[in-house]
C-alpha atoms as an extended CHARMM CRD file, in Angstrom:
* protein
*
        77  EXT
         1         1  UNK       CA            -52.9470000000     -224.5680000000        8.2690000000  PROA      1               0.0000000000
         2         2  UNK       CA            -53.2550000000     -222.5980000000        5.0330000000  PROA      2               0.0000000000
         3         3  UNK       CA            -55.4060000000     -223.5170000000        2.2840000000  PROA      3               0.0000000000
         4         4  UNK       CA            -55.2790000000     -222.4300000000       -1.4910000000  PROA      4               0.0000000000
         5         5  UNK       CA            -56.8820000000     -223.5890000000       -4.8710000000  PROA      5               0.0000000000
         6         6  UNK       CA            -54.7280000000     -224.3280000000       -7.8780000000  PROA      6               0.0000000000
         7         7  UNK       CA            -56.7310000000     -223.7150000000      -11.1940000000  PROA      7               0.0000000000
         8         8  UNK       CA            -54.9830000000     -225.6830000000      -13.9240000000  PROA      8               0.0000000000
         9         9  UNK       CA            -55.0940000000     -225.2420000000      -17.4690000000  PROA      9               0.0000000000
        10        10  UNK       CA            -54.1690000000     -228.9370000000      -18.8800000000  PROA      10              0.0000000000
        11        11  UNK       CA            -53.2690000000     -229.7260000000      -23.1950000000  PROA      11              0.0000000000
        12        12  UNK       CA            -56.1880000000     -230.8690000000      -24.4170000000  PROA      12              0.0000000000
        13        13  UNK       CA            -56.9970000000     -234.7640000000      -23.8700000000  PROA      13              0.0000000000
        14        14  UNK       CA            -54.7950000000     -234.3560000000      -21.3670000000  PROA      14              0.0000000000
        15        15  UNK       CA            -56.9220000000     -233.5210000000      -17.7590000000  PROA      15              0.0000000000
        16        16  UNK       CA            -57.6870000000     -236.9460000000      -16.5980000000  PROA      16              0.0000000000
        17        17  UNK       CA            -54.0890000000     -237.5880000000      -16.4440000000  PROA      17              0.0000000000
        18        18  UNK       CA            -53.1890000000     -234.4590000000      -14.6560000000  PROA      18              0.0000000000
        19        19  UNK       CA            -55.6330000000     -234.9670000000      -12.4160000000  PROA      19              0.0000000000
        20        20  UNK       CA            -54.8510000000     -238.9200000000      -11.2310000000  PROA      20              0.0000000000
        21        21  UNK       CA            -51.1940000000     -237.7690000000      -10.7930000000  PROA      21              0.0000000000
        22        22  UNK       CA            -51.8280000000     -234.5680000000       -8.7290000000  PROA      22              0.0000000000
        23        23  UNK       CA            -54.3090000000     -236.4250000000       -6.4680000000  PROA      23              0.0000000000
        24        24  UNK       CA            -51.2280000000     -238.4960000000       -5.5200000000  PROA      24              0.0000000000
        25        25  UNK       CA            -49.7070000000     -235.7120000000       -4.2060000000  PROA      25              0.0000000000
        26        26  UNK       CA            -49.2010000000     -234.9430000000       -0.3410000000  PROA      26              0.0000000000
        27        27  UNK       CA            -51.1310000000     -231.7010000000        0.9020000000  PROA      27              0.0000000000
        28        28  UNK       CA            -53.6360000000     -232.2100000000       -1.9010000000  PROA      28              0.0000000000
        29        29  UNK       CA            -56.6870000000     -232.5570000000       -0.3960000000  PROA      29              0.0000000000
        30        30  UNK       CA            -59.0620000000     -232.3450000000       -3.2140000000  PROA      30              0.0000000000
        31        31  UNK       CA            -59.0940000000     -232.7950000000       -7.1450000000  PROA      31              0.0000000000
        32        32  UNK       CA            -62.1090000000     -232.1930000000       -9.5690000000  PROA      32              0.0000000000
        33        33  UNK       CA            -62.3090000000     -231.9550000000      -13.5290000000  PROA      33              0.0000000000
        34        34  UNK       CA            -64.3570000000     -229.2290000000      -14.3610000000  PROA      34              0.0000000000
        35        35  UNK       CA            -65.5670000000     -227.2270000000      -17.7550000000  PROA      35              0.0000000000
        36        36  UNK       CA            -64.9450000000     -223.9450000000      -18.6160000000  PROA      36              0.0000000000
        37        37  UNK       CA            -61.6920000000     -222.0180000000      -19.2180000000  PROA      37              0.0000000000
        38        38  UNK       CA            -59.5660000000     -224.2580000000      -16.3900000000  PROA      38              0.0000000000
        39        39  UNK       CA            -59.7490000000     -228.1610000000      -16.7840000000  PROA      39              0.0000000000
        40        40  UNK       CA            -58.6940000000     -228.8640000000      -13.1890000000  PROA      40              0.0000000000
        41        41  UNK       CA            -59.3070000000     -227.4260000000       -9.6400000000  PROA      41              0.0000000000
        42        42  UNK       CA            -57.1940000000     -228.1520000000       -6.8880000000  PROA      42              0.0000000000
        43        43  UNK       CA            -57.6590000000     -227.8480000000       -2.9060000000  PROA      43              0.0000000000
        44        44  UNK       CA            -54.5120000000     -227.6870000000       -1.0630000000  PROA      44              0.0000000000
        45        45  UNK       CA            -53.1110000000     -227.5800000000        2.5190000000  PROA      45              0.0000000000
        46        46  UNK       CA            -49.9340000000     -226.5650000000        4.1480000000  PROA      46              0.0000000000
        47        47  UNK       CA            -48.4210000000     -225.7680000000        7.7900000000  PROA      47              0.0000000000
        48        48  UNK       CA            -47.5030000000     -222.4120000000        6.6340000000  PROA      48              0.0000000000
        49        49  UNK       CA            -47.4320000000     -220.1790000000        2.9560000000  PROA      49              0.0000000000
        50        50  UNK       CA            -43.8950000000     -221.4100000000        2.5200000000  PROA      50              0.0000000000
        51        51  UNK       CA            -44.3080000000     -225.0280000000        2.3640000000  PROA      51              0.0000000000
        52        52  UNK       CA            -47.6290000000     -224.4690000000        0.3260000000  PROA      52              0.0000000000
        53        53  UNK       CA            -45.7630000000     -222.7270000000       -2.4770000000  PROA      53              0.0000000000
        54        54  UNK       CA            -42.6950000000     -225.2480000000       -2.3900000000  PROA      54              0.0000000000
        55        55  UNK       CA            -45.5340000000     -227.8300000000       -3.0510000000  PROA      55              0.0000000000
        56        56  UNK       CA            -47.0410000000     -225.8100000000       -5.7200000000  PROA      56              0.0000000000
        57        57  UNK       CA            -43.4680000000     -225.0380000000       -7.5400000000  PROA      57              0.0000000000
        58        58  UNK       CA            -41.4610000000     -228.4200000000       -6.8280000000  PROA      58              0.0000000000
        59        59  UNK       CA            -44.4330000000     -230.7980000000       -6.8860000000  PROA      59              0.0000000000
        60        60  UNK       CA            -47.7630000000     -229.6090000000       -8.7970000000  PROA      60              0.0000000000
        61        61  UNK       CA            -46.6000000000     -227.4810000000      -11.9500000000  PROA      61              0.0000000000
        62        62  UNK       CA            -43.7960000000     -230.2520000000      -12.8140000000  PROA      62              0.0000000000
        63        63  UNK       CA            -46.7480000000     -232.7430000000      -13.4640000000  PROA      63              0.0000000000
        64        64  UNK       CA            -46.5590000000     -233.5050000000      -17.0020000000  PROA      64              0.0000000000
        65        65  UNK       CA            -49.5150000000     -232.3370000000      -19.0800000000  PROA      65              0.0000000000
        66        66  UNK       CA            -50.0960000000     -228.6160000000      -17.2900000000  PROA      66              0.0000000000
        67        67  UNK       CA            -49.7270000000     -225.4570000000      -19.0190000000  PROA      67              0.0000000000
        68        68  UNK       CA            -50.5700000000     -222.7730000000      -16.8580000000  PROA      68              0.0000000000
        69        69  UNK       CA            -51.3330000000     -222.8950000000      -12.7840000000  PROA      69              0.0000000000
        70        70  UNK       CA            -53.7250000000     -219.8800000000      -11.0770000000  PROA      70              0.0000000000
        71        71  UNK       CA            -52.9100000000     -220.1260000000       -7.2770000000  PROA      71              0.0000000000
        72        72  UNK       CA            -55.9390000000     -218.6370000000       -5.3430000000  PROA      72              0.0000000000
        73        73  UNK       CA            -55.2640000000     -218.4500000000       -1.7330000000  PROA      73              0.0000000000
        74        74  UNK       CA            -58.2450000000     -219.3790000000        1.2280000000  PROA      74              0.0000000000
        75        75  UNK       CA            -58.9130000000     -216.2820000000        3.5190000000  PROA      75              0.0000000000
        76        76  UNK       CA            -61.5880000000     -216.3840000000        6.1840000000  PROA      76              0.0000000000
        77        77  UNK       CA            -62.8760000000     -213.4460000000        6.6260000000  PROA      77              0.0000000000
């Protein structure tokens, strides 16, 4: 399994929403509001780095309400 956070930059009023829908997504294992210059964080999971970014592409930044996505990828080092 690979794992990456999403930081998502909502319009304002508008990360509650985002984050309700995107919760309802499958592979999303975790969804928090937060402060500071993201409104929403995102934990993911995928089989492999191609199905995580054809969730990410087809699925998560055509949720109404985003404006800009940061994909930040799990290592273990």
């Amino acid at each position: 399994m690979v794992q990456a956070y999403i930081l998502i930059q909502t319009e304002v009023g508008k990360a509650r929403e985002v984050a309700t829908t995107i919760g309802g997504i499958a592979g999303v294992v975790r969804v928090d509001a937060v402060t500071g210059p993201y409104d929403v964080v995102v934990l993911t999971e995928a089989h492999n780095v191609d199905e995580l970014g054809k969730m990410i592409v087809s699925k998560v930044q055509l949720v109404p309400g985003i404006t800009r996505t940061l994909t930040c990828s799990v290592v273990h080092l």
